[in-house]
C-alpha positions as CSV (number, residue, x, y, z in Angstrom):
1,X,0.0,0.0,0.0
2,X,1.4,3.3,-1.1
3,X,1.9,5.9,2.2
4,X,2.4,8.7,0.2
5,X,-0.9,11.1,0.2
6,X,-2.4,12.3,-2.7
7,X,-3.4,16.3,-2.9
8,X,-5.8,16.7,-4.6
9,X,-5.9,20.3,-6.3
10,X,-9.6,21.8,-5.0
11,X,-11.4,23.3,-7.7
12,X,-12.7,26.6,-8.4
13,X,-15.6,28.0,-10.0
14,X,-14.6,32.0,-11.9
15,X,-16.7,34.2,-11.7
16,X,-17.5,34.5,-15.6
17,X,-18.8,30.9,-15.1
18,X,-21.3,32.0,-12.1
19,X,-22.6,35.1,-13.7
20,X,-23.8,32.8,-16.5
21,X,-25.0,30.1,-14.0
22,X,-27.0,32.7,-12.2
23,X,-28.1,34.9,-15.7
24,X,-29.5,31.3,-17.1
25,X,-32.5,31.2,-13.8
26,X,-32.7,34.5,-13.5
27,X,-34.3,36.1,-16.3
28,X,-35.9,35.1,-19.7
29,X,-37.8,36.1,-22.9
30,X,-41.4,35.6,-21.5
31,X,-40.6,37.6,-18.4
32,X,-40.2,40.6,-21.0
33,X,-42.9,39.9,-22.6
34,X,-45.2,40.0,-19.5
35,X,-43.7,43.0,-18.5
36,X,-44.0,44.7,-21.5
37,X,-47.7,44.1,-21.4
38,X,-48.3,45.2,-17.5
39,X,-46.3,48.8,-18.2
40,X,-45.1,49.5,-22.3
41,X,-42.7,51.1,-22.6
42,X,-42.2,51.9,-18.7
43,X,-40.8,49.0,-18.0
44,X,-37.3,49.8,-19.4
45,X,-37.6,52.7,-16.6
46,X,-38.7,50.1,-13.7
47,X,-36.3,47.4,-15.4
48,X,-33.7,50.1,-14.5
49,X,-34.9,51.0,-11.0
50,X,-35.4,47.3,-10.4
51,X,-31.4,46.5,-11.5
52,X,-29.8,49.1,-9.1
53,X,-32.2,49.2,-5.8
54,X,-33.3,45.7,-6.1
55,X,-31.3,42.9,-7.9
56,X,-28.0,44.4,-7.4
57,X,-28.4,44.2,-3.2
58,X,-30.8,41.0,-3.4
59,X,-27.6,39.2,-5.2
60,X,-25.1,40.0,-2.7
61,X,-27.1,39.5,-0.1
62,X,-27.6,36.0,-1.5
63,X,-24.1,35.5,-1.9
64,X,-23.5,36.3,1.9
65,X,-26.0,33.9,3.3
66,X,-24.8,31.1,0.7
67,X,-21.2,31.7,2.3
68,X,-22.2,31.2,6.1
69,X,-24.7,28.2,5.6
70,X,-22.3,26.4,2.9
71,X,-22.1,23.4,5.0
72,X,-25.7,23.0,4.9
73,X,-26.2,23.0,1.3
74,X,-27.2,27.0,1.3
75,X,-30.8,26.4,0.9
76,X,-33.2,28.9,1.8
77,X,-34.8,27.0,4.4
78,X,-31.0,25.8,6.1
79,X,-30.8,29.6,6.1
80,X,-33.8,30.6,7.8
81,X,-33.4,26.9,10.1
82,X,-30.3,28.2,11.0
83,X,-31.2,31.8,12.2
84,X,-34.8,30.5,13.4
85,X,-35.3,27.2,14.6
86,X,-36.8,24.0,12.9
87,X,-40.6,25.2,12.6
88,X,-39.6,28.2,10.8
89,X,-37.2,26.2,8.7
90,X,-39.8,23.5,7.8
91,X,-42.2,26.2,6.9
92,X,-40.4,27.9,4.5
93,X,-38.8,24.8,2.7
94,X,-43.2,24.2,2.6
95,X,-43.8,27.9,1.4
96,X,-41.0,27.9,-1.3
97,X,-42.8,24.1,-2.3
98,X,-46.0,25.5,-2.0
99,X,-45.2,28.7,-4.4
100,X,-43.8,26.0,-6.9
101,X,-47.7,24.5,-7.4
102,X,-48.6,27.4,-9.2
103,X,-45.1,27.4,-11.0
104,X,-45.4,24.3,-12.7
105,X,-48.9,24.6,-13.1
106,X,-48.2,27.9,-15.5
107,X,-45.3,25.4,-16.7
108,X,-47.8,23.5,-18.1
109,X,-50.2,25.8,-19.3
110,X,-47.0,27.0,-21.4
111,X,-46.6,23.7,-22.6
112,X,-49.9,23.4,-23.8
113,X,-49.7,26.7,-25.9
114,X,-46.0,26.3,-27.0
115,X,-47.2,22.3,-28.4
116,X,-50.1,24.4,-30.5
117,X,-47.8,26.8,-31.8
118,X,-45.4,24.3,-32.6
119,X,-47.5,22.4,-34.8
120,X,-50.2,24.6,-36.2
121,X,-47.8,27.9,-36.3
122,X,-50.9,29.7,-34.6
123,X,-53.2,30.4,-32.0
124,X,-55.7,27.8,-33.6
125,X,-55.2,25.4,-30.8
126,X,-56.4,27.8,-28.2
127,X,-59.2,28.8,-30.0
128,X,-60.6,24.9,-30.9
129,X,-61.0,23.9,-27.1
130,X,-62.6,24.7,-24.0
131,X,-61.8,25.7,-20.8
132,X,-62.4,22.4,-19.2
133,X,-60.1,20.8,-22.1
134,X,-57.3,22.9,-21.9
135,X,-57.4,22.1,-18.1
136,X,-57.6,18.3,-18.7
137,X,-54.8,18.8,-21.0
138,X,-52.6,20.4,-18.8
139,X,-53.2,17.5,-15.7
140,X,-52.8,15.2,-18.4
141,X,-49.6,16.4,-19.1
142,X,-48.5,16.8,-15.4
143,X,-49.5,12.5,-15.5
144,X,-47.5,11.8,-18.2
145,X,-44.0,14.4,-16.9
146,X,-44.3,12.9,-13.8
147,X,-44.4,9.0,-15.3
148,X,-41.6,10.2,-17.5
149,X,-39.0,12.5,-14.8
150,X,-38.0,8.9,-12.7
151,X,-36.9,7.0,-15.8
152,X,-34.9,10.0,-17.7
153,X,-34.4,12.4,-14.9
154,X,-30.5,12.8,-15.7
155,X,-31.4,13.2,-19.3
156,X,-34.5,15.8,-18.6
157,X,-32.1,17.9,-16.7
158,X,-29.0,18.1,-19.2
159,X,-32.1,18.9,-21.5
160,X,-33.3,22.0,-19.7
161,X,-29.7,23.0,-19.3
162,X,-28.8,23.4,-22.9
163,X,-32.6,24.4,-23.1
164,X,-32.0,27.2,-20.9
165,X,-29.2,28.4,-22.8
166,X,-30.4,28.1,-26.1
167,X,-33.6,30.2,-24.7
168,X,-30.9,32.8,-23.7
169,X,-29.4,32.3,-27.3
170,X,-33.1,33.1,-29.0
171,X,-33.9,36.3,-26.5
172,X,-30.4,37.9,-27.3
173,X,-31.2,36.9,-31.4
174,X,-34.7,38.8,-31.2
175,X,-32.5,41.8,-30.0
176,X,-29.6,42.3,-32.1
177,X,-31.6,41.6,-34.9
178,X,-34.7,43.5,-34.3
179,X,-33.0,46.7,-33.8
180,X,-31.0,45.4,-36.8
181,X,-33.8,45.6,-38.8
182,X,-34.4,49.4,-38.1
183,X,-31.2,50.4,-40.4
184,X,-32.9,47.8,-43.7
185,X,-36.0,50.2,-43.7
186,X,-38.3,49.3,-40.3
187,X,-40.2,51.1,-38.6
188,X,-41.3,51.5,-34.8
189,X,-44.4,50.5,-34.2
190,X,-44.5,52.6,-30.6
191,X,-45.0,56.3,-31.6
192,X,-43.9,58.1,-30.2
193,X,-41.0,57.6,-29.2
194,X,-39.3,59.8,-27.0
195,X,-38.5,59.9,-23.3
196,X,-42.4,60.3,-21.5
197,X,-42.8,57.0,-23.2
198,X,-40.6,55.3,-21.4
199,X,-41.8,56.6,-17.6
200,X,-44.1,54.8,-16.2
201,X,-47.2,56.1,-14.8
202,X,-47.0,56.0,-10.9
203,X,-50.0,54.6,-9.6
204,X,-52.4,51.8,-7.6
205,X,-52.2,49.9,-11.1
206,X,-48.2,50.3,-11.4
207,X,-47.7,48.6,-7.5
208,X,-50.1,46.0,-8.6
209,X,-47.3,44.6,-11.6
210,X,-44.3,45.0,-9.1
211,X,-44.7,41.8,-7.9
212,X,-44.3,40.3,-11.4
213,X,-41.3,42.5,-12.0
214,X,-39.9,40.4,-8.7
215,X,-40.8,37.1,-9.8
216,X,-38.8,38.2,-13.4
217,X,-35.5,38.7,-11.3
218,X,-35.9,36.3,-8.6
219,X,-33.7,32.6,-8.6
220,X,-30.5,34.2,-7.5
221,X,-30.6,32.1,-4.5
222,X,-30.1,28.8,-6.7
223,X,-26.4,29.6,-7.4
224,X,-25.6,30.4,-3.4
225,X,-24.3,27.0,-2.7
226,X,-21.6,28.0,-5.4
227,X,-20.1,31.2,-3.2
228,X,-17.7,28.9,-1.2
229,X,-16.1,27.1,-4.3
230,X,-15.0,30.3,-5.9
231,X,-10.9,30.8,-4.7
232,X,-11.4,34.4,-3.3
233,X,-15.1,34.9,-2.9
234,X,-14.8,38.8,-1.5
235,X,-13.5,40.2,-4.6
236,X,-14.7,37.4,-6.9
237,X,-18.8,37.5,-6.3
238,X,-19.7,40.9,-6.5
239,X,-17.5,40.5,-9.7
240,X,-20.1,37.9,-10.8
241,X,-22.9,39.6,-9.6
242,X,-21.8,42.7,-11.3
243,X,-21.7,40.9,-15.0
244,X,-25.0,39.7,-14.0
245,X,-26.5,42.5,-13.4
246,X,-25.0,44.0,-16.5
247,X,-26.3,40.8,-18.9
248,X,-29.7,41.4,-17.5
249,X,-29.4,45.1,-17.9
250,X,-29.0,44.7,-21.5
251,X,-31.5,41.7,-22.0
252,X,-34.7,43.9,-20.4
253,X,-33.4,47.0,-22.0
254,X,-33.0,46.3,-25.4
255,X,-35.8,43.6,-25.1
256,X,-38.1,46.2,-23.7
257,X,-37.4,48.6,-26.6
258,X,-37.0,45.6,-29.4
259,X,-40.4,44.9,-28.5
260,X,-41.7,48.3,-29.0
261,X,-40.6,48.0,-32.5
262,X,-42.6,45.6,-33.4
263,X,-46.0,46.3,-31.0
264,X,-47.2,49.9,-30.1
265,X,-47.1,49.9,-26.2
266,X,-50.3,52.1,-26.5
267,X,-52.3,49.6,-28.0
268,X,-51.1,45.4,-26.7
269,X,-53.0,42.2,-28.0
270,X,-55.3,41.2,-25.0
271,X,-53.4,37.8,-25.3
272,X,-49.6,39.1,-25.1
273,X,-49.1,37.6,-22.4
274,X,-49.6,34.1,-23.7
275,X,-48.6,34.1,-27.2
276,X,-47.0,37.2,-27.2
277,X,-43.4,35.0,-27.8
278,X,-44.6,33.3,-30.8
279,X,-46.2,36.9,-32.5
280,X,-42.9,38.7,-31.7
281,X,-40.4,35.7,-33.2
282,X,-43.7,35.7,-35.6
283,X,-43.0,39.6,-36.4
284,X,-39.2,39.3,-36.9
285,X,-39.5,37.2,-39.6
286,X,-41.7,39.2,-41.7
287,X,-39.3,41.8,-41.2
288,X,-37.1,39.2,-42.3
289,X,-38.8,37.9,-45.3
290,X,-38.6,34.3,-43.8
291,X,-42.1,33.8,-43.0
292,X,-42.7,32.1,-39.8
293,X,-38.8,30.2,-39.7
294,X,-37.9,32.1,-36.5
295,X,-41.5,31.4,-35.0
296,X,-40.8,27.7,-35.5
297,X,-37.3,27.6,-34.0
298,X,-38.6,29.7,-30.9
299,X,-41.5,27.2,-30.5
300,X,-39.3,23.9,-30.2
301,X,-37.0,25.6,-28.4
302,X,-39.5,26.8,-25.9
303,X,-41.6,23.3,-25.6
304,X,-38.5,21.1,-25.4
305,X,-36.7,23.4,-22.5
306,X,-40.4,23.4,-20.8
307,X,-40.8,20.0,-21.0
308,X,-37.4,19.3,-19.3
309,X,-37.9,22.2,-17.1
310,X,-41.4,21.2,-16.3
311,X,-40.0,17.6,-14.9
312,X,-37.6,18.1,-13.6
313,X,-39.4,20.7,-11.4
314,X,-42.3,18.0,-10.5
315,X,-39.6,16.1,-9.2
316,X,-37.1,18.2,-7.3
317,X,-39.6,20.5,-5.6
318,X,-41.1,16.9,-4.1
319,X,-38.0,15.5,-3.1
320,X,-36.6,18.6,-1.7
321,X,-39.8,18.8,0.5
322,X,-39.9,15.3,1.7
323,X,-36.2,15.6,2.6
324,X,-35.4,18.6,4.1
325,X,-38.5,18.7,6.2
326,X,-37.8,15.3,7.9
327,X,-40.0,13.0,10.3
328,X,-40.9,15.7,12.7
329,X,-43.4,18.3,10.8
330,X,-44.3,15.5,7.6
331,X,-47.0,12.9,7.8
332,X,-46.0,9.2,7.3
333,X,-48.2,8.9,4.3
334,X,-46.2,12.0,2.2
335,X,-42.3,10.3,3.2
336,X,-43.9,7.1,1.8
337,X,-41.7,5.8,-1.1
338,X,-42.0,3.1,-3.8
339,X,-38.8,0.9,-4.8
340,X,-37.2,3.2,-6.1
341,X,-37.0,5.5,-4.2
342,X,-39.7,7.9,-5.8
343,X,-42.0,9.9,-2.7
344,X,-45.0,8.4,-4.4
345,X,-47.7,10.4,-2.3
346,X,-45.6,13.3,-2.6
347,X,-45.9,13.5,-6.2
348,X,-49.9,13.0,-5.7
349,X,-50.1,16.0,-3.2
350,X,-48.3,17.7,-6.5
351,X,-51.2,16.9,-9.0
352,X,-53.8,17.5,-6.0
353,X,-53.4,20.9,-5.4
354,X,-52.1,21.4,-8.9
355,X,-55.8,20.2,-10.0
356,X,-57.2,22.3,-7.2
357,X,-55.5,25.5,-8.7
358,X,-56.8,24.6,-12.4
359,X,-60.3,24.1,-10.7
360,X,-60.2,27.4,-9.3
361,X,-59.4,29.2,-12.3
362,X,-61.6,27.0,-15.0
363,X,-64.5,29.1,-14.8
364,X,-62.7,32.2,-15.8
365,X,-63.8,33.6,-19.2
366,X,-60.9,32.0,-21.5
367,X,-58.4,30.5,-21.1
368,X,-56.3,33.9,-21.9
369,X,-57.5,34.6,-18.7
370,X,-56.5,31.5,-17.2
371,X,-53.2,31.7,-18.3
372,X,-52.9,35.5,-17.3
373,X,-54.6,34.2,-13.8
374,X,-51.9,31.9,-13.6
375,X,-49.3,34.1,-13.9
376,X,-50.3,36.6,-11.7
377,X,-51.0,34.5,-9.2
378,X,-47.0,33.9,-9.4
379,X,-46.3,37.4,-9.0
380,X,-47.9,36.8,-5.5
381,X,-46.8,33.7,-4.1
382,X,-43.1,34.0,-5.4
383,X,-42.3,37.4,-4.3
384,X,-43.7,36.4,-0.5
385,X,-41.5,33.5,-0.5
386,X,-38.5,35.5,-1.3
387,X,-39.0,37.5,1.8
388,X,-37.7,35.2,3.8
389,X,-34.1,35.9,2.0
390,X,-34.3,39.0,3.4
391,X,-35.3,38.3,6.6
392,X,-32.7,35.8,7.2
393,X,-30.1,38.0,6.1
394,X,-31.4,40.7,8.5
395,X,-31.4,38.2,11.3
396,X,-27.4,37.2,10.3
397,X,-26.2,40.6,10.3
398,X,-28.3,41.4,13.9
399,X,-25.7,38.7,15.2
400,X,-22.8,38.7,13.0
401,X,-20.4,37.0,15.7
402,X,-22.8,34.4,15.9
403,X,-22.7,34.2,11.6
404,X,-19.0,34.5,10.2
405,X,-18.7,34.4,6.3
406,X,-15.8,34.4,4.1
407,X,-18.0,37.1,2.0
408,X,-19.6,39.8,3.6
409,X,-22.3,42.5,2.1
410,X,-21.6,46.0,3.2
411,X,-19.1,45.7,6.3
412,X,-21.5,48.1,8.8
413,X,-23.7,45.9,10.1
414,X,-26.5,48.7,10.8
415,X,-26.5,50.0,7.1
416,X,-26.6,46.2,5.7
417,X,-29.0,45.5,8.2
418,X,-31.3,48.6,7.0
419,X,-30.6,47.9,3.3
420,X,-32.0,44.2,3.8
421,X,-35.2,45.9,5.7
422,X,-35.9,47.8,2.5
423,X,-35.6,44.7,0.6
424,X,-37.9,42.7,2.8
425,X,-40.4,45.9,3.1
426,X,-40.3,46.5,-1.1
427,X,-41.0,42.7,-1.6
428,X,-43.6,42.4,0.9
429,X,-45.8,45.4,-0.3
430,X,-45.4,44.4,-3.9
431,X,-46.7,40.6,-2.7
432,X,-50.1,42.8,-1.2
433,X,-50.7,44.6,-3.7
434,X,-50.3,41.6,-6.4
435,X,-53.5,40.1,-4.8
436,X,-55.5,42.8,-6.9
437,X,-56.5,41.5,-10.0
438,X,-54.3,42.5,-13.2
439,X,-55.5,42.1,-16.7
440,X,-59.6,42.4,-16.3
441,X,-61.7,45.4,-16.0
442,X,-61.3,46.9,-12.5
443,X,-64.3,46.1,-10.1
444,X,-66.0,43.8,-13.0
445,X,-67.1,40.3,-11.7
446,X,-64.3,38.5,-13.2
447,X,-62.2,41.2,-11.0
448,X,-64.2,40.3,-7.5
449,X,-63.7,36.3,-8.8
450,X,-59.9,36.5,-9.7
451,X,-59.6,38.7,-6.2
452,X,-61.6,35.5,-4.0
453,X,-59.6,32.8,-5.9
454,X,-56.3,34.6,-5.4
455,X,-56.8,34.6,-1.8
456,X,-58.7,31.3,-1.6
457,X,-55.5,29.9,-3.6
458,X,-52.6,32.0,-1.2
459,X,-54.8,30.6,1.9
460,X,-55.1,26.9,0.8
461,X,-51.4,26.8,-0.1
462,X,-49.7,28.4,2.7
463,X,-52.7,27.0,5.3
464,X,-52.3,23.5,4.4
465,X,-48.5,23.6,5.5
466,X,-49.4,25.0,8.9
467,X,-51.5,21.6,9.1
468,X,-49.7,19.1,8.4
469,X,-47.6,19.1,11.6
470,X,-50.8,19.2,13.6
471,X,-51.5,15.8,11.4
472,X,-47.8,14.6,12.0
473,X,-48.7,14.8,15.6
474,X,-52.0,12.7,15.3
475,X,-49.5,10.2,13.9
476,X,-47.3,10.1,16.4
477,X,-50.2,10.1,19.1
478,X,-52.7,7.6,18.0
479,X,-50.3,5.7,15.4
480,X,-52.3,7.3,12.3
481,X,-54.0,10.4,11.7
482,X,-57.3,9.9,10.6
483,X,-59.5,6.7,11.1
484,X,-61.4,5.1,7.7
485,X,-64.2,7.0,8.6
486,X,-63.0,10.2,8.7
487,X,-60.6,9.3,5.2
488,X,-64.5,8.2,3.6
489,X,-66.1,11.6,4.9
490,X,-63.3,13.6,4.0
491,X,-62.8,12.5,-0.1
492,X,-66.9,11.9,-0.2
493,X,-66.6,15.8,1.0
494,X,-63.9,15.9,-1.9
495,X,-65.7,14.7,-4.9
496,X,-69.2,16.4,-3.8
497,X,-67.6,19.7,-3.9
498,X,-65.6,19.2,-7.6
499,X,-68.9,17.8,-9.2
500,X,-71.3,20.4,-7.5
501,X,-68.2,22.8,-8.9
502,X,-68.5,21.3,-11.9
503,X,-72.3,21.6,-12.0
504,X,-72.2,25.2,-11.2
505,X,-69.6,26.1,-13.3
506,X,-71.4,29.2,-15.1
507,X,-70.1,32.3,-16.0
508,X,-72.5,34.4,-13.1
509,X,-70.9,35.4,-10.2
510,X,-73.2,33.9,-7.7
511,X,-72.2,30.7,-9.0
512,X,-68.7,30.7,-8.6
513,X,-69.5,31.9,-5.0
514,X,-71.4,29.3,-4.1
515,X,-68.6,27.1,-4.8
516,X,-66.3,29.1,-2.9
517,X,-68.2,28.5,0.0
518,X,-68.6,25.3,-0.5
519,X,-64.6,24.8,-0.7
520,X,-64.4,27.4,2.5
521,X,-66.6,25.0,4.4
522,X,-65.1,22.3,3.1
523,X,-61.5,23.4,4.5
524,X,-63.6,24.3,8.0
525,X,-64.4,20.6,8.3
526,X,-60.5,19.1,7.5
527,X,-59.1,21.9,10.5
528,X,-62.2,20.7,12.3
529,X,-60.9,17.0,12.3
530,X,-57.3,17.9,12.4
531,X,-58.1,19.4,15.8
532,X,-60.3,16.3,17.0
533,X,-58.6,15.1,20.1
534,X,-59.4,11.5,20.4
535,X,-59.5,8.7,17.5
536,X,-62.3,6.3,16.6
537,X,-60.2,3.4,16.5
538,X,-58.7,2.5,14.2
539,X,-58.3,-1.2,12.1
């Protein structure tokens, strides 16, 4: 046996390499797009604000808390576990899972309308079904992704890798050759053009699209785990961070503008924010004299990286809640796994509440307004969870003796400790006013149902992970939670309230309110038997 030990040479990530890592989750060609259609032209003004008071401090920030929790993987919840407790750590590894549902839900739905474009090169799909069949296509293909992630999962996620940057290769293409195509005789379709088109108008209606504006930017945390493996992390990350910030600069700028050329910000397509992609790749290659050539690329490249994306998702967000929460807050019947190795009832809870989301939202209009439902329901949930960043980061620098880290934001404690309450107070107020309802007639009755469902939706996601402990603890009581009577009354309870949901699924309001209720009453019952202190026995 050979005495001599090996060294083996450690090695380091550059910063170049991070930047891209952390450009690749950050931002992408849709989140223009929605943008674009919430504020015109504006948005290069808010893209701008957002950059410097918001992404540029939220990044570093991020890098910080990766350094001092390294050993823990740098996950959000090991962050706020370690400057909190377990509880508080368990419930925001179930928040961050909980904000995912409507995620991959949206996912979907994108999916769904990247497949149509795809192989009709139109909007025909949309228009030839229902709401009630684009829903059963989208669960349909949540079945199929989730069937599919455990036998390719390595192969899904090297395909939403070079998905990811081939989306970032397609985004920067519709630039550079859309404000090309101004010098071979185009026009701008945004007239005018001049500097009060690009200022936003300051109002109730601008706060409401904030929240989307976060949920663009947000996914720097991902890359935190990373901080530690760069060789001199004080000078090198806010090098990374800065290229970042400079790559993202130049995507939402010249995006924004790029997509002024070729739609007047006055007057957007009610659907933009669903097919607005496909139009604008659509767009450039008139301009192009290559009739729909770019539309095509766009739309395989956009439905393979979703499908990877989409799967990959279904299963991470599952096993990362199963995992990290542990034996103490999760029921017996969620940890449950099948041979290999797959949480089973985990991935059901997935398609549960994933169904329960679509149900919510099926007796909307059309499905435009599903989709834009969808998505602003994201600019909600997505923005709330991120205030935990900023909280954890406040707690750490309350305590920095407590929380050394090889990189530190801002050495005075008191100013970063300020700057992170500004973070935490931006994101929270853009989360309140998201709830309000975006893309619908203000004070309509689509407006008053989109306002109940969003916080029927927040309340059922975020509730039902305040629960579960109280059902762990029935376990570990009585040896299981509920008894086969109360399983039979609770999904009898279940399936009355989908088909009477079904029944009633009109388009007048007092409809849609009666099923409300019926779900309200519905979730009264489950905390009602969640709280029951003895247990009809049992086998």
């Amino acid at each position: 046996m050979n005495d001599l030990s090996t060294v083996e040479t450690k090695h380091y990530i550059s910063w170049p390499i991070l930047a891209l890592m952390c450009f690749v989750t950050v931002i992408g060609f849709d989140d223009l797009i929605y943008n674009f259609k919430n504020q015109g032209m504006g948005v290069i003004t808010s893209w701008i604000l957002m950059l410097f008071l918001y992404v540029i401090p939220y990044s570093l920030m991020v890098g910080q808390l990766g350094s001092i929790f390294n050993h823990e993987g740098g996950g959000l919840s090991s962050w706020i576990r370690g400057t909190n407790g377990e509880f508080l750590g368990y419930f925001t590894a179930w928040t961050y899972w909980a904000a995912s549902i409507p995620y991959v839900v949206d996912t979907a739905n994108s999916v769904v309308v990247g497949i149509g474009w795809a192989i009709t090169g139109s909007s025909k799909f949309q228009d030839a079904i229902s709401n009630s069949q684009f829903a059963l296509w989208t669960l349909l293909t949540f079945a199929v992704f989730i069937l599919v992630q455990s036998r390719f999962k390595r192969s899904l996620e090297l395909l939403s890798m070079i998905g990811g940057i081939a989306m970032f290769g397609m985004t920067v293409l519709f630039v550079i050759m859309s404000i090309s195509s101004l010098a071979l005789g185009g026009h701008i379709a945004t007239q005018p053009m001049n500097l009060g088109a690009i200022i936003p108008k300051f109002d109730l209606k601008y706060l409401t699209t904030v929240g989307l504006l976060i949920y663009a930017v947000n996914g720097c945390e991902l890359i935190a785990p990373f901080v530690t493996k760069m060789k001199k992390p004080q000078t090198e990350f806010p090098k990374s961070m800065l290229m970042l910030v400079g790559m993202t600069a130049f995507l939402t700028i010249f995006g924004s503008f790029s997509l002024g050329i070729f739609f007047n910000a006055h007057h957007l397509p009610n659907d933009l924010k669903m097919n607005g992609s496909y139009y604008a790749f659509q767009a450039l290659g008139q301009q192009y004299h290559v009739g729909n050539l770019f539309m095509y690329l766009f739309a395989w490249t956009e439905v393979f990286y979703l499908i990877a994306l989409l799967a990959v998702l279904l299963d991470a967000m599952t096993r990362m809640l199963i995992s990290d929460t542990g034996e103490r807050y999760m029921p017996k019947l969620l940890r449950k796994t099948n041979a290999a190795g797959l949480p089973v009832n985990g991935y059901l809870l997935t398609c549960v509440l994933s169904g329960f989301i679509l149900l919510l939202g099926i007796f909307l209009p059309d499905m435009n307004d599903i989709f834009n439902w969808l998505l602003n329901l994201n600019g909600i949930i997505s923005p709330g969870v991120t205030c935990w960043i900023f909280y954890a980061f406040m707690r750490v620098r309350k305590n920095p003796v407590k929380y050394p880290s090889s990189y530190v934001f801002i050495k005075n404690d008191k100013l970063a400790w300020l700057v992170g309450f500004w973070a935490l107070a931006v994101t929270a107020i853009a989360t309140a006013f998201g709830i309000a309802p975006q893309d619908v007639t203000e004070f309509s009755s689509t407006w008053w149902y989109e306002l109940i469902i969003n916080i029927v939706a927040i309340t059922v996601l975020i509730g039902l992970g305040a629960i579960l402990p109280l059902i762990t603890r029935r376990e570990n009581k009585y040896g299981q939670a509920f008894s086969r009577g109360q399983w039979v009354i609770m999904i009898t309870l279940v399936v009355v309230a989908v088909i009477v949901g079904v029944y009633l699924g009109g388009s007048a309001l007092a409809n849609r309110g009666v099923l409300i209720v019926i779900e309200a009453l519905l979730a009264l019952f489950l905390i009602w038997l969640v709280g029951r202190r003895h247990l009809e026995v049992k086998n």
